[in-house]
C-alpha positions as CSV (number, residue, x, y, z in Angstrom):
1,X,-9.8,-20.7,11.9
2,X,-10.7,-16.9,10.6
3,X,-8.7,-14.0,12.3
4,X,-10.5,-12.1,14.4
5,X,-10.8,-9.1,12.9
6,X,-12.3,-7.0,16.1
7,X,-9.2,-7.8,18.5
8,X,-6.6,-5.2,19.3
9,X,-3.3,-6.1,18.1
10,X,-0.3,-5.3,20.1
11,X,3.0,-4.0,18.3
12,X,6.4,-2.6,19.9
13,X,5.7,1.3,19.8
14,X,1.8,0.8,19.1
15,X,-1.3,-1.0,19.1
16,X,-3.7,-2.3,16.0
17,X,-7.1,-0.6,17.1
18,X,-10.1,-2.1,14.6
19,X,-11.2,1.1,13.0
20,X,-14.7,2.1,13.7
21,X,-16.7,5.6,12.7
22,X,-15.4,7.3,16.1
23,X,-12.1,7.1,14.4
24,X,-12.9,9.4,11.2
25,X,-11.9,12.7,12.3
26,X,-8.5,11.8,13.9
27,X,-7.7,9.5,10.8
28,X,-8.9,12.4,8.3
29,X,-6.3,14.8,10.0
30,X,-3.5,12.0,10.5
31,X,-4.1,11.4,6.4
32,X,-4.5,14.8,4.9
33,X,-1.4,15.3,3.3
34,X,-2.4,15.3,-0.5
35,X,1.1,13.4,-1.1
36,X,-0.2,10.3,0.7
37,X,-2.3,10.0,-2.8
38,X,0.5,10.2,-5.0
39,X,0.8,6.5,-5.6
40,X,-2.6,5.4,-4.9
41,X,-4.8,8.3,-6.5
42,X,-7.6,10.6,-5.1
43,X,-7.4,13.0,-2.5
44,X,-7.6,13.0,1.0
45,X,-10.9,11.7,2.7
46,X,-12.9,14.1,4.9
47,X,-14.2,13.5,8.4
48,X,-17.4,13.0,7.1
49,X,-17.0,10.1,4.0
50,X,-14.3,8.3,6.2
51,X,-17.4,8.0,8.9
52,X,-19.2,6.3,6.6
53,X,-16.4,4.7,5.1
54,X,-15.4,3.3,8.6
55,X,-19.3,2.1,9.5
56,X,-19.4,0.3,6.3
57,X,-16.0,-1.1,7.5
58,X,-17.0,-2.1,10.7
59,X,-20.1,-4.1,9.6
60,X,-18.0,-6.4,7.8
61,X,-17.7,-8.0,4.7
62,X,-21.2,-8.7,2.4
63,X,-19.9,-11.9,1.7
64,X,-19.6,-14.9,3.8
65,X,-16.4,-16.4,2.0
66,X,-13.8,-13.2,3.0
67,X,-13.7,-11.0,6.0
68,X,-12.2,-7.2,6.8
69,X,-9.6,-6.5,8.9
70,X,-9.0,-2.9,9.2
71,X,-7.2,-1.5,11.9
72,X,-5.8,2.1,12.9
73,X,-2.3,2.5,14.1
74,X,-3.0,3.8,17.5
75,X,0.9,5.3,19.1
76,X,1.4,3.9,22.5
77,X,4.0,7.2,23.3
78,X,1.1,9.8,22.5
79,X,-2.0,8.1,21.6
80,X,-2.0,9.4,18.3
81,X,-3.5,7.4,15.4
82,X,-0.9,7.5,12.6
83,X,-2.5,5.6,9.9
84,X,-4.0,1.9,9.7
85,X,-3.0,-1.4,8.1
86,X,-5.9,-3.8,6.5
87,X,-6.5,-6.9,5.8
88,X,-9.0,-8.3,2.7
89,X,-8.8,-12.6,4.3
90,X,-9.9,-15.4,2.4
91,X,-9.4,-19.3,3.5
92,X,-5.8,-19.3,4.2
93,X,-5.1,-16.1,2.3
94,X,-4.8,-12.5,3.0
95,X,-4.2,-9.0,0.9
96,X,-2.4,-6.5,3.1
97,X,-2.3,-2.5,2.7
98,X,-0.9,0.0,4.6
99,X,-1.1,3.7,5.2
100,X,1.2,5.5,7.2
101,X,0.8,9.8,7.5
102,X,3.5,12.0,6.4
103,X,4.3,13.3,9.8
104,X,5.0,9.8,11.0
105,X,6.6,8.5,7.9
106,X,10.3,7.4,7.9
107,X,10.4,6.0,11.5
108,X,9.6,2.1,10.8
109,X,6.4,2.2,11.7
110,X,4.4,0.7,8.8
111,X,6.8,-2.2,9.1
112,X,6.1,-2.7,12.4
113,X,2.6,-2.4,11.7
114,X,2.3,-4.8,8.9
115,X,4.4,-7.3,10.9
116,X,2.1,-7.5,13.8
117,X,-0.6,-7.5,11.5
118,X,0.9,-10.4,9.8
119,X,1.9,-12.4,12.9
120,X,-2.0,-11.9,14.3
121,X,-3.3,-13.7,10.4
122,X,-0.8,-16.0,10.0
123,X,-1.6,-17.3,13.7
124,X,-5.4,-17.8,13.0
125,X,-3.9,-20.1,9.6
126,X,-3.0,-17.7,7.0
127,X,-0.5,-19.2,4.8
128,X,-0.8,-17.2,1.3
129,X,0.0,-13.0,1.5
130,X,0.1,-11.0,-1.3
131,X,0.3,-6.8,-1.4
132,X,-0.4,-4.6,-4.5
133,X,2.3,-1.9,-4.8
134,X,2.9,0.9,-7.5
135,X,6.2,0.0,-9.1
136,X,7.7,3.3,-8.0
137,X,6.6,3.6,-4.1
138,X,9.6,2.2,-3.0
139,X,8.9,3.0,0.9
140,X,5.4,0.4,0.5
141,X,8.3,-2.0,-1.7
142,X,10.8,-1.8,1.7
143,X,7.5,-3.4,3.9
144,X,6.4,-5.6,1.8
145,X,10.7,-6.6,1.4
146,X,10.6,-6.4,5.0
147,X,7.1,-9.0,5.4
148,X,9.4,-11.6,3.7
149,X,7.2,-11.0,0.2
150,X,8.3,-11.0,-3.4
151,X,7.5,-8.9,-6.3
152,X,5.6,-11.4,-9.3
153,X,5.3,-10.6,-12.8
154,X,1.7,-10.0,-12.4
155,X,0.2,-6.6,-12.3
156,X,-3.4,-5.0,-11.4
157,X,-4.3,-1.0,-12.3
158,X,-0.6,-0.8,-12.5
159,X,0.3,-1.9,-9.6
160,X,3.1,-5.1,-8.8
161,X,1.7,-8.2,-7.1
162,X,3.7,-9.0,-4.3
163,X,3.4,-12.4,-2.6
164,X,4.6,-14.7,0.2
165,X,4.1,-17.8,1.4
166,X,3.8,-18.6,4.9
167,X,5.3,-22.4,5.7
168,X,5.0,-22.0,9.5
169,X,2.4,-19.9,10.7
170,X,3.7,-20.2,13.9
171,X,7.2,-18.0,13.5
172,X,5.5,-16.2,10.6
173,X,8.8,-17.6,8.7
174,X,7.8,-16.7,5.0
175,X,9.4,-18.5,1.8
176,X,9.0,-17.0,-1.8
């Protein structure tokens, strides 16, 4: 079974919204800060390329053997979108990322993000997770620590491979 990658995803303080292009100008505010780059490289997006970014998004993967989840952190208090969590899925595998803004940094909420988002894949039969982190973000290291995943030895465009696998995908109860 494939996640569904258009359902809303409920967390504690906030909800999993699938991104779409009517999302681009609150996200483009919510990820200005040119610090959110520091790890990842480029600049912040505007308005305009994360609309077409998020309609290229929405239409889904090209190919038929992975799917896209992409989902903005939507704030339940304020109704605020604070950043987004996504999901590249594969047969019983999935690549996480998160993105939380500056102003909302610091409060637990990319953790609580990525968890829901976990718990929603590993429910549909994800069993593999792996995350690509820069060896010195050590707030993305603390989520993916806090997901249950390990650093490897194996690095991409100088980032860490971290992985988990996921014996019960019922409890989400990973095992390195």
């Amino acid at each position: 079974m494939r996640p569904d990658t258009s359902a809303i995803v409920p967390a504690e303080r906030l909800d999993l919204v699938p991104i779409g292009p009517e999302h681009a100008e609150e996200m483009a505010a919510a990820l200005a800060d040119p610090a959110l780059h520091a790890f990842i490289g480029g600049t912040p997006a505007t308005a305009e390329a994360l609309h077409t970014r998020y309609t290229r998004l929405a239409a889904g993967s090209p190919g038929p053997a992975e799917a896209w989840g992409n989902w903005a952190l939507r704030l339940r208090a304020d109704g605020r979108l604070a950043g987004y969590v996504q999901a590249t899925i594969r047969p019983e595998a999935a690549e996480l990322a998160w993105v939380v803004g500056t102003p909302w940094q610091g409060r637990g909420l990319a953790v609580e993000a990525a968890r829901a988002l976990l718990g929603h894949l590993t429910a549909a039969g994800v069993t593999i997770v792996t995350a690509h982190i820069h060896p010195d973000h050590h707030a993305s290291a603390a989520v993916a620590r806090a997901l249950g995943l390990a650093p490897t030895d194996e690095q991409q465009d100088g980032e860490t491979r971290w992985h988990a696998r996921i014996d019960a995908p019922r409890n989400a109860s990973p095992t390195r």
